[in-house]
C-alpha positions in Angstrom: 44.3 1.6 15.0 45.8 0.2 11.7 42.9 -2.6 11.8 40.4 -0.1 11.9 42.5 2.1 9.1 42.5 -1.6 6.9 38.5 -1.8 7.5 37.9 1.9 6.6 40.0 1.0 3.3 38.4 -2.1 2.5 34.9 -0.3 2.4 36.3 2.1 0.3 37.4 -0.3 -2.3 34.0 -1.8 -2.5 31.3 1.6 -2.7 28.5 0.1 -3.9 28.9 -3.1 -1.9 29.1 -0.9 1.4 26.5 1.1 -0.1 23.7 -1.6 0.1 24.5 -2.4 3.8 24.4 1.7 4.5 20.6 1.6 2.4 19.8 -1.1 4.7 20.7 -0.2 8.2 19.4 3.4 7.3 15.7 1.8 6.3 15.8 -1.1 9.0 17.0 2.3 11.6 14.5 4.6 10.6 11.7 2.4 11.2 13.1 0.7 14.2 14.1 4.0 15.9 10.6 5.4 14.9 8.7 2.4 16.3 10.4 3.1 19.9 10.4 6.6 19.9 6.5 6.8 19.2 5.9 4.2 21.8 7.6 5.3 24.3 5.8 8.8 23.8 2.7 7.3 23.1 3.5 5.0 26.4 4.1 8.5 28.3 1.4 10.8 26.6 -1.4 8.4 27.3 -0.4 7.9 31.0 0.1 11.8 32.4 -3.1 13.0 29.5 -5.0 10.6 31.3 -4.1 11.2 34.6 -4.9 14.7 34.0 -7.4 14.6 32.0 -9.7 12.0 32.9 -9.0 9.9 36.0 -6.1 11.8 38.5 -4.5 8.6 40.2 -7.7 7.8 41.8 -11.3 9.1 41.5 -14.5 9.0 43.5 -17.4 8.8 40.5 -20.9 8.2 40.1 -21.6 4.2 38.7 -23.4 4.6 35.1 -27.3 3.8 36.0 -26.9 5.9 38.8 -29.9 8.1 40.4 -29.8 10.2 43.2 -32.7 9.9 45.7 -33.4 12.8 47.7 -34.7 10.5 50.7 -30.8 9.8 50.6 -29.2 12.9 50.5 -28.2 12.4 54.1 -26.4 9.0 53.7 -24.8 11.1 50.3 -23.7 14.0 52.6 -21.9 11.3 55.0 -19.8 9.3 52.2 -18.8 13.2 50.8 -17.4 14.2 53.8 -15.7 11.2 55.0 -14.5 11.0 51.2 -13.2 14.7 52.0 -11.4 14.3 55.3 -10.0 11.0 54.5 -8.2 12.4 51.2 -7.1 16.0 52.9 -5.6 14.3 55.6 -4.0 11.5 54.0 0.2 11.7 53.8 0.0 10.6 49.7 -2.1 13.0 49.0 -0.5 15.7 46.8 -3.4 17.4 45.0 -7.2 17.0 45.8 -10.1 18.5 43.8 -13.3 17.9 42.6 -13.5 15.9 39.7 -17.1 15.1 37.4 -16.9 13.7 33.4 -20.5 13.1 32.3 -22.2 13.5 28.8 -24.5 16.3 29.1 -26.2 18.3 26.6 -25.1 21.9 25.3 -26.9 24.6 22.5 -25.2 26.7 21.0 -27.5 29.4 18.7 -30.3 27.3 17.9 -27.6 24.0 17.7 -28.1 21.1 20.0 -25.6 18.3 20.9 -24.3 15.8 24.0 -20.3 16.1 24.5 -18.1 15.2 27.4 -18.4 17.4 30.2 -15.7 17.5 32.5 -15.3 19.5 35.8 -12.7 20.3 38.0 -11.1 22.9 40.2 -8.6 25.3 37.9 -6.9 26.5 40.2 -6.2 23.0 42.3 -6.0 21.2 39.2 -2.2 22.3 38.0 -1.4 18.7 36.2 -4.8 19.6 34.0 -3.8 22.8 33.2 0.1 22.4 32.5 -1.2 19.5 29.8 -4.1 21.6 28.0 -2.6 23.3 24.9 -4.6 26.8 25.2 -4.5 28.5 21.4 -7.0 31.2 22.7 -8.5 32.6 25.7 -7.6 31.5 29.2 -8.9 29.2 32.0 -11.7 30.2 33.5 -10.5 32.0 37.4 -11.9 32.1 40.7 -14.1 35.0 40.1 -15.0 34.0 36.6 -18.6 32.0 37.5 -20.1 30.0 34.6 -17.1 30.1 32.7 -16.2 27.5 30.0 -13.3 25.9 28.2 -14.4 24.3 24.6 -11.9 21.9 22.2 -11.5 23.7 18.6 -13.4 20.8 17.2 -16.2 22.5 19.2 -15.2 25.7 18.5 -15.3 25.3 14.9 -18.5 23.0 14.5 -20.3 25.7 16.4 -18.5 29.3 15.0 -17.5 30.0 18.7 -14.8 32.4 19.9 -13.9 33.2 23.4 -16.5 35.4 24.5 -19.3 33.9 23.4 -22.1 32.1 25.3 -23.3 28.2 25.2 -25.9 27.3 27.1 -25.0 23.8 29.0 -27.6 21.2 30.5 -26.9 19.3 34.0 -29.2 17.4 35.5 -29.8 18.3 39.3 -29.6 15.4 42.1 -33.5 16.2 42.7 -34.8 14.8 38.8 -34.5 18.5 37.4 -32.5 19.3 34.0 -31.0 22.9 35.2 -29.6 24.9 32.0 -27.5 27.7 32.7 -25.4 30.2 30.1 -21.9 29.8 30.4 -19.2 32.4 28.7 -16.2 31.1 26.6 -13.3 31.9 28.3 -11.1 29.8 26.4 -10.3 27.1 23.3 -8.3 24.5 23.8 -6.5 22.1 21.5 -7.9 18.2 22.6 -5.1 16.1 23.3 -6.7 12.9 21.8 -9.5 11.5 19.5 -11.8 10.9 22.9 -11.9 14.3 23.9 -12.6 15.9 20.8 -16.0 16.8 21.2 -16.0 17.7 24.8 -16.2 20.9 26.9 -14.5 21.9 30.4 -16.2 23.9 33.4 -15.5 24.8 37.3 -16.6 21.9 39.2 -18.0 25.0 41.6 -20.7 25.7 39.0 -21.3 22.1 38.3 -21.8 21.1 42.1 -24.5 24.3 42.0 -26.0 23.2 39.0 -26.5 19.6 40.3 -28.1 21.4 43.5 -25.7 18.6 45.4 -23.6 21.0 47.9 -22.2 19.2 50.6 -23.2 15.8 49.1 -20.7 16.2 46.2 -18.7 13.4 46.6 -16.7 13.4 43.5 -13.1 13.8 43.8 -9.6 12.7 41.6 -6.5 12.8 43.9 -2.9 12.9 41.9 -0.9 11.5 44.8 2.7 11.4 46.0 3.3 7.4 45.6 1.9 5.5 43.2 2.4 2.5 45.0 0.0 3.5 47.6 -3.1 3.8 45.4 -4.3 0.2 45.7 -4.2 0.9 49.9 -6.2 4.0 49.1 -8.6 2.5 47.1 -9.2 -0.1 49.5 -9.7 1.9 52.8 -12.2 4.7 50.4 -14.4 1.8 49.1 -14.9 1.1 53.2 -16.5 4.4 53.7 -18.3 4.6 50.5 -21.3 2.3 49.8 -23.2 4.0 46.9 -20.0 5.6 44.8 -16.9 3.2 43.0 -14.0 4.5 43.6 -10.6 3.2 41.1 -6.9 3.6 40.9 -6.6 4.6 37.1 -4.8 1.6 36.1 -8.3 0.0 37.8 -9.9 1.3 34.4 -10.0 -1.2 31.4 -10.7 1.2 28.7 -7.7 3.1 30.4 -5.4 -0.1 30.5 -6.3 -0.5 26.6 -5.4 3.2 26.3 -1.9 2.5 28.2 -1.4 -1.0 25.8 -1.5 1.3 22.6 2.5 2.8 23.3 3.4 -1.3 23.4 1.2 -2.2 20.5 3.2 1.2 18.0 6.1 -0.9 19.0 5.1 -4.1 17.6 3.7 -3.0 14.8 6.2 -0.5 13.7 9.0 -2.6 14.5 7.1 -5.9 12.9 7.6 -3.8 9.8 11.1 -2.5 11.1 12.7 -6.9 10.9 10.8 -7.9 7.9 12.8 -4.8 6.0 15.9 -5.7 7.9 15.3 -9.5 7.1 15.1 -9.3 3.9 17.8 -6.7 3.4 19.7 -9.3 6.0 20.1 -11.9 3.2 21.8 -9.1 0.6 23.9 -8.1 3.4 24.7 -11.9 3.8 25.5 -12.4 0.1 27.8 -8.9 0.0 30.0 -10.8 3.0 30.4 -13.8 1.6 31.1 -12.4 -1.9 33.9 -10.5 -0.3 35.4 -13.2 1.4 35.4 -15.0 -1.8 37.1 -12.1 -3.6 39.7 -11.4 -0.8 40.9 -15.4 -0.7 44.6 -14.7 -0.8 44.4 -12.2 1.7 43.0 -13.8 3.7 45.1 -16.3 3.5 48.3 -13.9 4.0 46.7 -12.6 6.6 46.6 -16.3 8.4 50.1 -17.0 7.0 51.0 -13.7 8.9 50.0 -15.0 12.3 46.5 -13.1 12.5 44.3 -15.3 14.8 40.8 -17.3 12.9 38.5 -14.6 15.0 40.7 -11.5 14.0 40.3 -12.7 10.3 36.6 -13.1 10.7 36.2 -10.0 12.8 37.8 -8.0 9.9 34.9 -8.7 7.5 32.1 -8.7 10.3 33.7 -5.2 11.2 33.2 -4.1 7.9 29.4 -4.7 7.4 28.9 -3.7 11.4 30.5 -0.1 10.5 28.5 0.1 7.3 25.2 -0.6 9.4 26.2 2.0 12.1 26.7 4.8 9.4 23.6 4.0 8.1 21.8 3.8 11.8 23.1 7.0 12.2 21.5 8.4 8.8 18.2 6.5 9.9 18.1 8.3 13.1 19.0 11.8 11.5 15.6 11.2 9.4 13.9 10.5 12.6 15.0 13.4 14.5 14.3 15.5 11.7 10.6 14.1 11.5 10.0 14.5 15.3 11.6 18.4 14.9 9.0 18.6 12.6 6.0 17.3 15.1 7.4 19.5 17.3 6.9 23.1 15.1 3.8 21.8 13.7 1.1 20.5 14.9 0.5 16.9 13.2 -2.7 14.7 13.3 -2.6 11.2 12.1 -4.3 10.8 8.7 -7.1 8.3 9.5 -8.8 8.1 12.9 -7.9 4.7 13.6 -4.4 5.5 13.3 -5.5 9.1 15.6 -6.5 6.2 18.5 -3.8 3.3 17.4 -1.3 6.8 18.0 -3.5 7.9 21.4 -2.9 11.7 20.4 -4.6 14.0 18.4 -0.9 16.0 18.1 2.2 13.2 17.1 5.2 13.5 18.8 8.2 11.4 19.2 10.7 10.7 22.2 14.2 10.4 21.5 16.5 9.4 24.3 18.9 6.8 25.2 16.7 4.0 25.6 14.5 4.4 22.2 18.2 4.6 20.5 20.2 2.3 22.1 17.6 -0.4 21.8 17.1 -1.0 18.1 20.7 -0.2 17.7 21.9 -3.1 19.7 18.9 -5.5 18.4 20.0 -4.7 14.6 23.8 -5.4 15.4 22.4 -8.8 17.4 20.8 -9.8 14.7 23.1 -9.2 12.3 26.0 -10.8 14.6 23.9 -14.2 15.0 22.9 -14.4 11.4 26.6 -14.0 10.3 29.1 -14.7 12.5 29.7 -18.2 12.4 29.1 -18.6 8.5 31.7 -15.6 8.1 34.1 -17.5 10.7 33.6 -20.8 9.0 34.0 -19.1 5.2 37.1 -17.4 6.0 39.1 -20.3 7.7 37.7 -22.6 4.8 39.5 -19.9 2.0 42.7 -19.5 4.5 42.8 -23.2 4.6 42.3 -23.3 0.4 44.8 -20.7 0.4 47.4 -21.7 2.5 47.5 -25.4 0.9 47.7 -23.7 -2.3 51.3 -22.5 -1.3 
């Protein structure tokens, strides 16, 4: 206790000195602790938005240059259904439903334009709906037939509000284009750059519109285990010759999307070590220029009995405990910033940084891992960089000092 009362008094003696290492840990903290708690959310976001959104845990979709023949409507019918039974009766199924993204046309007034249509059951489909941010409207319901979600990008380029009509293009498995008015029942807020201009319907009304009925084979499952999705994938693709079926980490586009949380990391906290690097030579200097000025105590102190590592821990305490206090201000800043993201909705200023981020609305994760980690690589570094200069400059002053006498 009286150690730790001499370092507190030593830092006090020395303001501006202990100052400089406080600046530092504070900038090398803030940028460090941001780095980790956007990738880990970014890490997080992209995985469940895209589960939800785009792929379940496996999916059952159409290959690109894909056309239906009618002649093969039978053999379609066949894959469906033994898509359907194997997936309701398997034991990792949790949730089943049918699942379509295509780019289809839509006019709204006399406006034309191709977005991302997505279908899937609302009322199956919880993890969609408990991860699309409604700010009007609601999601369309059992008895609500040709009913529509559109993002607010859409919403705005077009002047719609939940009520009004669209008119949405799918082609039918038999060559046809069948257009059909759908009804706005809601607006929703996209949840990243890639489905900004996109649009959401029952897959009930899609499967009638592509006149497929009991040949709809396409299906996401959100399952139980993830570890039994490669086994699923394998036994589907057995009973399925004319439709690719894909665990989502199967996906390449979605394994970039899953390598953006790592890639915030590096980047951020890149920019997080060349601050603290270059602050690290400073902090070296400070030390060093207070073992200098602190000679004949040090020297006392080794006259007194106090072993070489206490000596040197005394001054490596001093710049550790100025570095915490300013960690601690660095993560205030960051916890501040992401109670901010969280009251307001916050969109990265350029799109590249909107798809480097994965989300149209920033967030941040703090918890123990995104805090403990830079802390203990800051104190590393610092601890390698200094310790055994500081342990070799203070037994060289005792030495000086204790000659002297």
């Amino acid at each position: 206790m009286e150690l730790i009362r001499y370092v507190a008094m030593n830092i006090l003696r020395r303001p501006m000195r202990a100052a400089f290492i406080i600046i530092a840990g504070f900038l090398s903290s803030a940028v460090l602790v941001f780095a980790f708690a956007l990738g880990a959310r970014v890490t997080e976001h992209i995985r469940t938005d895209t589960i939800a959104k785009w792929t379940g845990h496996l999916w059952v979709s159409r290959k690109d240059d894909f056309e239906f023949k009618e002649e093969e409507i039978p053999s379609y019918s066949e894959q469906a259904k033994a898509v359907r039974d194997y997936l309701q009766g398997h034991p990792n199924t949790a949730v089943l439903t049918p699942w379509v993204v295509s780019y289809d046309e839509i006019q709204a007034g006399t406006s034309r334009s191709y977005v991302m249509v997505t279908a899937t059951d609302f009322e199956k489909d919880a993890p969609y709906r408990e991860h699309t941010e409604l700010v009007a409207g609601a999601f369309p319901g059992p008895g609500d037939e040709y009913g529509a979600l559109v993002t607010t990008v859409e919403a705005e380029r077009y002047g719609l509000n939940v009520g009004d009509s669209i008119t949405v293009f799918i082609p039918s498995a038999f060559g046809a284009r069948n257009a059909m008015e759908f009804v706005v029942m809601g607006i929703y807020r996209a949840s990243a750059p890639w489905y900004d201009e996109g649009i959401t319907v029952r897959a009930q009304d899609y499967a009638a519109m592509s006149e497929l009925g009991d040949a709809f084979p396409f299906y996401k499952v959100y399952v139980k285990d993830e570890r039994g999705i490669p086994a699923m994938v394998r036994e589907l693709h057995a009973k399925v010759k004319d439709f690719p079926v894909k665990g989502y980490r199967d996906d390449q586009f979605v394994r970039f999307l899953l390598s953006l949380g790592t890639s915030n990391i590096i980047m951020f906290g890149t920019m997080a070590m060349i601050i603290f690097l270059a602050l690290l030579i400073g902090i070296h200097s400070i030390m060093l220029t207070n073992i200098f000025d602190r000679r004949e105590e040090i020297g006392t102190l080794r006259s007194l009995g106090f072993p070489r590592a206490t000596v040197r821990n005394l001054f490596v305490g001093e710049s550790l405990a100025c570095l915490a206090f300013g960690y601690a201000l660095g993560v205030g800043a960051v916890a501040a910033i992401g109670a901010y993201f969280q009251a307001a909705v916050v969109r990265p200023p350029l799109l590249m940084l909107q798809y480097m981020f994965g989300m149209t609305r920033m967030a941040i994760t703090l918890n123990a891992v995104t805090l403990a980690v830079p802390f203990l690589l800051l104190f590393a570094i610092l601890l390698l960089t200094t310790l055994r200069t500081v342990g070799r400059e203070t037994e060289k002053q005792a030495a000086a000092q204790m000659a002297s006498r």
